[in-house]
N, C-alpha and C positions, 0 to 999 in steps of 0.2 A: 504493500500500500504506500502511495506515494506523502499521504497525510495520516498519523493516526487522530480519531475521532477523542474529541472530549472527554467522552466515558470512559474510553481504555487510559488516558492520562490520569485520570484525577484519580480512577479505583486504585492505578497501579501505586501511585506515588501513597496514597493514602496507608495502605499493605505495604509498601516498603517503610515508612516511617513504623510501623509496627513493628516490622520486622528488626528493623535498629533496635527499636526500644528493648524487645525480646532478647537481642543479643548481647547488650553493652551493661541493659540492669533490665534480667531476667525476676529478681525477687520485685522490682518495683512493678513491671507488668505483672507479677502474679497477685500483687498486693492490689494494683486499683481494678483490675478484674474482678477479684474476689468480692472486693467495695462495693462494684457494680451491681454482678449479682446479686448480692446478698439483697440490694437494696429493690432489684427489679422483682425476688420473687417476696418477698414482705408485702411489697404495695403494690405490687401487679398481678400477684398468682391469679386472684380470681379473676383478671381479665383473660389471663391464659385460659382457664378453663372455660370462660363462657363463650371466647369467643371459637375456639375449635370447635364445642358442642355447635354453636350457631353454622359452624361448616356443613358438618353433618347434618345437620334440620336442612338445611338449603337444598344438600345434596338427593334428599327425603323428597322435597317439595319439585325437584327438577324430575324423581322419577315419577313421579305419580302425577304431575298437572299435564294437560295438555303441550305444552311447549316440549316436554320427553319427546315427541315425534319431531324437532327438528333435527338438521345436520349440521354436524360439523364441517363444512362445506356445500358445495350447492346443491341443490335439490336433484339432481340426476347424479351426484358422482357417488360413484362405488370404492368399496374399502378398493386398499393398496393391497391388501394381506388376507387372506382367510382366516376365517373363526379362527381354528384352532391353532395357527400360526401366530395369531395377534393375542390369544388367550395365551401362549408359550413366555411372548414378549413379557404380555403383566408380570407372568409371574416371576420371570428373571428380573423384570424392576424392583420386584418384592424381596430378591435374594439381593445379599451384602455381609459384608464383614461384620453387621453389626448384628445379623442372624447370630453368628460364629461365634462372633465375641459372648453374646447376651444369654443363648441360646441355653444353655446349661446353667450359666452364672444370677442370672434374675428369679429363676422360678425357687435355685435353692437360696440364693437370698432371702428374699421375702420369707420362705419355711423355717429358716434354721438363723437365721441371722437378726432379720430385723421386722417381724410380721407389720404388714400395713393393718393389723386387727386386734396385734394383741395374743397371735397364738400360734407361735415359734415351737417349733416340734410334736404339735398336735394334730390328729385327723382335718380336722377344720381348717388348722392350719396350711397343709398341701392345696384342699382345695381354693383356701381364698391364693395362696400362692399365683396358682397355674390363672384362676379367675384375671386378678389386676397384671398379669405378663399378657392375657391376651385382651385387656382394657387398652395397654399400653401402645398394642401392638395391631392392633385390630380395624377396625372401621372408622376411629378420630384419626390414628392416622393416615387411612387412605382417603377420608372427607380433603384432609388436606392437601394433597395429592391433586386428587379429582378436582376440586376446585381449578387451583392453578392451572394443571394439565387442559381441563374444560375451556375456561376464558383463553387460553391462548389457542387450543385448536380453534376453537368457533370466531376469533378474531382471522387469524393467521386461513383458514381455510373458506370461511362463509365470508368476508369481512376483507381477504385480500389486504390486512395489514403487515406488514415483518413481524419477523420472530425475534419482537424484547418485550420487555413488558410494561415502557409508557407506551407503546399504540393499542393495548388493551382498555387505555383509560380516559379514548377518548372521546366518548359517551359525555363523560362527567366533567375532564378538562378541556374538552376543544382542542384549539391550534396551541396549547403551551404543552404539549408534550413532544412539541418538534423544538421547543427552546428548552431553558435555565432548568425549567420544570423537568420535563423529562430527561434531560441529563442527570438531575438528583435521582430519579426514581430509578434508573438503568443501574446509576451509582448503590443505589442501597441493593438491590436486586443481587447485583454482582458481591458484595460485601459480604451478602445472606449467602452467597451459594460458594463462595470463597472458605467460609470460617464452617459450613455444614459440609464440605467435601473436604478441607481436612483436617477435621475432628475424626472424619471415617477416617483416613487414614492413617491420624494415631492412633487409634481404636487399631488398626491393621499391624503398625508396626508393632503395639503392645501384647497384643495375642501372638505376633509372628516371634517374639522375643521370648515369651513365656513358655511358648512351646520349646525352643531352643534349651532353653533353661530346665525345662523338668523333664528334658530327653537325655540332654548331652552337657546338663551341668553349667550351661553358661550361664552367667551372673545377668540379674536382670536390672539395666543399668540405659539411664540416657544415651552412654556412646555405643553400645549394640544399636539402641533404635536409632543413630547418627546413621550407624552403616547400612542398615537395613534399606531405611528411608532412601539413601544416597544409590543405592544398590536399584532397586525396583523405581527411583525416580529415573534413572537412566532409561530404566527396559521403557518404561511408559514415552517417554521425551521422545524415543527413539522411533518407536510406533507411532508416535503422533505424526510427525515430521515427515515419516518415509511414506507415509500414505498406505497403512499396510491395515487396509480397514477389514480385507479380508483372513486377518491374523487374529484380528480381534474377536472378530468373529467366529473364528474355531475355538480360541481361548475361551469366548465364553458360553459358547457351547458348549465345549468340553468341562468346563466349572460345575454348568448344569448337570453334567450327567456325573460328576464325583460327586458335588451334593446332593443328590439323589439317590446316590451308591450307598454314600456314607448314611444318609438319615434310612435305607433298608436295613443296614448292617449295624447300627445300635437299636432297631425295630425288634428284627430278629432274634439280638441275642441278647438284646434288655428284657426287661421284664413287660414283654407285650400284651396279653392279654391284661398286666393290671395300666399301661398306657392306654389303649383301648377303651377301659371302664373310663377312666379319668379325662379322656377325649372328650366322652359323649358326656357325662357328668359339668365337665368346665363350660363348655359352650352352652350348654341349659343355663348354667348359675349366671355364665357371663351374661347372657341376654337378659334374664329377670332381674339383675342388676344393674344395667346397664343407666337408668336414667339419675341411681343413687352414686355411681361410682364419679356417673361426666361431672357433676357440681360437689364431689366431695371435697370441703378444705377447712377443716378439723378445727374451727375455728377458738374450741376451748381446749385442745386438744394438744400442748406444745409439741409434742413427739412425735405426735400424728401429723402435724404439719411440716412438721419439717421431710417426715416421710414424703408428702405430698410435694417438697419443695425437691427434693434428692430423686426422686423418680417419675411422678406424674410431669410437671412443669417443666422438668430436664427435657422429657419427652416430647411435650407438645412443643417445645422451643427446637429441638434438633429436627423436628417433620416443619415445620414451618423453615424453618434456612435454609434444608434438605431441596425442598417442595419449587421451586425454579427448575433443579437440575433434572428430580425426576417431573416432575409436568412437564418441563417441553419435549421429555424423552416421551411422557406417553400421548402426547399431544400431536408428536411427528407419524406414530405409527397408527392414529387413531383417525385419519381422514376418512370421511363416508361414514361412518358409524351415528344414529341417532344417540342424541343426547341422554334418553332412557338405557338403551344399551351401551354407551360408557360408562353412567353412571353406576350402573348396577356390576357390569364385571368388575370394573375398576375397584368398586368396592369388597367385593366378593373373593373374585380369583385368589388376590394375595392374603387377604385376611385368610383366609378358611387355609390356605398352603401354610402360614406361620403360627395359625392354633396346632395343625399338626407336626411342626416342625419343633415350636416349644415344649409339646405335652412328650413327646418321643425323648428328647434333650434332659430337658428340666425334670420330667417324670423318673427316667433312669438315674438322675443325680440323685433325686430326691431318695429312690429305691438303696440309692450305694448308701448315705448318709445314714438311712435307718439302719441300716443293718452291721454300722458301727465306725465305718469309718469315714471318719470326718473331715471332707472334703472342703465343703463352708469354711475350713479357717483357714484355705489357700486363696492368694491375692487372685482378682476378677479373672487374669489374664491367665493365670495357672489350671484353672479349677476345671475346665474340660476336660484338659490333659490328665488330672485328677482322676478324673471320672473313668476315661478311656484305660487308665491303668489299673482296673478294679476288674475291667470285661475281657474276655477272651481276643484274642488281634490288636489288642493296644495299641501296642508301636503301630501298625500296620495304620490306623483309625487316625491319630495321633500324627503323623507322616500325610496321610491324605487332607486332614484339617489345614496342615499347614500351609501346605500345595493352595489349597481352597483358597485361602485368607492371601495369599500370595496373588494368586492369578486374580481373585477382586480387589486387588490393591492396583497392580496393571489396568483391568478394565474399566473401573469405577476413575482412575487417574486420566486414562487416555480420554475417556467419554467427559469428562470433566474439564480438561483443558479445550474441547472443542466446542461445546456447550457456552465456555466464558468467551472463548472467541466470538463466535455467534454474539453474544448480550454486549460484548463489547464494540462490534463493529459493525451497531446500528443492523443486527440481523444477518448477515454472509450468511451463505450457506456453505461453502468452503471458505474458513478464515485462513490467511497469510499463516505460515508456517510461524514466524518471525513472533507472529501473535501468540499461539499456541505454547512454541516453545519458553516465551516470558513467565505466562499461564502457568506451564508446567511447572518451573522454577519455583513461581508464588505459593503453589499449595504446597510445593515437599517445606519450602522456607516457614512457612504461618505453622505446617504439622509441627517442625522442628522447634519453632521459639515456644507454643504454647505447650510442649511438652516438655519443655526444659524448664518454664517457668512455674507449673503448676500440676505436672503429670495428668494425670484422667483428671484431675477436678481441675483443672487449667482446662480441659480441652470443655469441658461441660459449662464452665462459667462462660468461654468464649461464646459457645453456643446459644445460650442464652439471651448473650447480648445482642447478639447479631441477629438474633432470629424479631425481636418488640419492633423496631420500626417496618421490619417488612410484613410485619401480621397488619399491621395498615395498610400499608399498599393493598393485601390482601384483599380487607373491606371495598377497598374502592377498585378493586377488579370485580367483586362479587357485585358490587351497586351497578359497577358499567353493565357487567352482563344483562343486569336485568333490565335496566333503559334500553338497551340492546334488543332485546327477546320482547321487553312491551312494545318497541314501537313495529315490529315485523306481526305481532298478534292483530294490534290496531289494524295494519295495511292490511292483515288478511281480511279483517273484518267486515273492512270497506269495500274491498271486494266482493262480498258473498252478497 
């Protein structure tokens, strides 16, 4: 590119000034982080929560009203992809590191460590466990998802706007999301999906290092994840740049079918028929619970709130920063599809794929812990590995996890610097290498300071922060939609 654009100036410089900070006085970013935080989920949690549930009610009211019958594009165009190709797609959006990381570690949390109820090592206890992991994991997060992913197909394909997200808002703002305006909202967009792709990737190097650690003894230590990071930012950089989109695409296809190997073969030789009962057991509780869990915030309750602030909040903060990178992912392969039928797969597909990905994981942990040995007191990034050394093919499990978490550290990285290219250069749909490769740099550099300055609870607090301003943006995509959608109602009406 002969000029770069505004956006990509201001985001980059913005993220390099972080990045200094991070490096020169790592404890002072971990300190006004923490500041932040602390102070955003005090006085905002309940916004978090009401406003993700308010995603999911929308998402509710798009399937069931009439406007369900429109398209994501024009009235005559047909998907890109068949059914069950584009339902493959979801559910690979639905898979990530943070399946791998959390997968085993959340559900015996909650049981053995710190119940969100009050009933740490009890029957009741298991099942509110597996319940609030598939709260967390469930249909708020893919409301949020479906949101974004929605307004930018139905801009981007009905609508013939680019792919950023001020020409989704311009229903409500007019002509200022071609100026100052939407350069801020490109800016924060990009910031949200900067500091949610890599937080996944320290999430990636810290499971990829733990596993190292309780195989082969290595110490689990910031300069492992230096190397790691510096190690797999290459593989990625190098993919982005050489145009090797059909690598990527075996990689993660190939990912899909070891996570799918791997969740048969702790099915098989976990304790399955009692995964099975607890399956169908969670998804009944999680539904008749489902309207007490979305506004639970312990208000008399110190413990209980902070619970809610350490995992719910955490939660709806990393799907909303997240929610850029995968909505325009599922926005791109979602043309032709009625609004009714995204909504509902979108919602469905990967939730129901991560109730049974958790209860199979978290269920097996939960199974080894009872039976005496006490996994729960290995750190988050260990406790898989835990788990896997309890079952028959350990190593073997253990070995293939890490592969896992490896190759969606590559894909999630490569799709991630194309994705910011795209938001940065006002929409391309092939960004400049030049862009990319910056891109690339930015996220190994942000995974790297936020974990040196605050470990997981640096990479959580970042998350956080970055995710409050773009749950606005949010609002005012979900308002534009629907100025959008009422005035094409109107025109039909006037027709008939």
């Amino acid at each position: 590119m002969k000029k770069l654009p505004a956006v990509f100036i201001i985001s980059t410089s913005l993220l390099s000034a972080i990045v200094l900070i991070g490096m020169f006085a790592p404890s002072f970013l971990g300190t006004i982080t923490a500041s932040i935080q602390s102070y955003i989920t005090d006085y905002f949690g309940w916004y978090y929560l009401i406003v993700v549930t308010c995603f999911l009610l929308v998402c509710f009211y798009l399937f069931l009203t009439p406007v369900g019958r429109i398209k994501l594009g024009k009235n005559d165009d047909k998907p890109d992809f068949s059914r069950g190709s584009w339902l493959a797609m979801l559910y690979s959006a639905g898979m990530g590191i943070g399946l791998v990381f959390y997968g085993a570690a959340e559900p015996i949390s909650h049981f053995a460590i710190n119940s969100p109820t009050n009933q740490e090592g009890t029957a009741q206890g298991i099942k509110d466990a597996l319940r609030f992991t598939f709260f967390h994991w469930g249909f708020h997060a893919w409301a949020v998802y479906a949101i974004v992913g929605l307004v930018i197909g139905y801009f981007m394909f009905r609508k013939k706007e680019p792919a950023v997200i001020s020409a989704t808002l311009k229903p409500v703002l007019g002509d200022k999301v071609y100026g100052k305006t939407g350069t801020i909202i490109n800016v924060l967009a990009i910031l949200s999906t900067v500091f949610g792709v890599a937080t996944t990737l320290g999430f990636g190097a810290l499971q990829i290092n733990g596993g190292l650690s309780y195989l082969f003894d290595i110490p689990v230590s910031f300069s492992i994840q230096l190397v790691i990071i510096l190690i797999v930012s290459a593989l990625f950089i190098l993919s982005a740049v050489s145009g090797l989109g059909k690598g990527i695409k075996i990689l993660s296809n190939t990912n899909m079918v070891l996570a799918f190997s791997l969740l048969l073969l702790v099915f098989f030789i976990g304790p399955s028929l009692s995964n099975l009962n607890l399956l169908t057991d969670s998804i009944g509780s999680y539904l008749h619970n489902l309207p007490r869990m979305s506004f639970r915030m312990a208000p008399l309750n110190p413990e209980g709130r902070q619970w809610i602030n350490d995992w719910t909040i955490f939660y709806w903060a990393w799907w909303i920063a997240w929610s850029p990178f995968v909505g325009l992912f599922i926005a791109r392969i979602s043309k032709g599809r009625t609004i009714r039928e995204f909504v509902l797969n979108v919602l469905l597909v990967p939730s129901i794929m991560s109730f049974i990905w958790f209860t199979i994981f978290g269920g097996t942990a939960i199974q080894v812990e009872i039976e005496g040995t006490s996994v729960s007191k290995l750190n988050l990034e260990q406790l898989l590995f835990g788990v896997f050394d309890q079952l028959p093919l350990g190593t073997v499990m253990s070995f293939i996890a890490i592969l896992i978490v490896i190759i969606f550290f590559i894909t999630s990285a490569d799709s991630g610097t194309f994705v910011l290219g795209m938001m940065s250069t006002n929409g391309l749909q092939n960004p400049p290498n030049q862009v990319k490769v910056i891109w690339g740099v930015m996220l190994s550099a942000i995974a790297l300071v936020l974990l040196n300055s605050g470990g997981l609870i640096g990479l959580q607090n970042a998350m956080i922060i970055a995710a409050l301003p773009f749950s606005i943006i949010m609002i005012l995509m979900t308002i534009s939609l629907f100025i959008s959608l009422n005035k094409e109602v109107n025109q039909l009406m006037k027709k008939m």
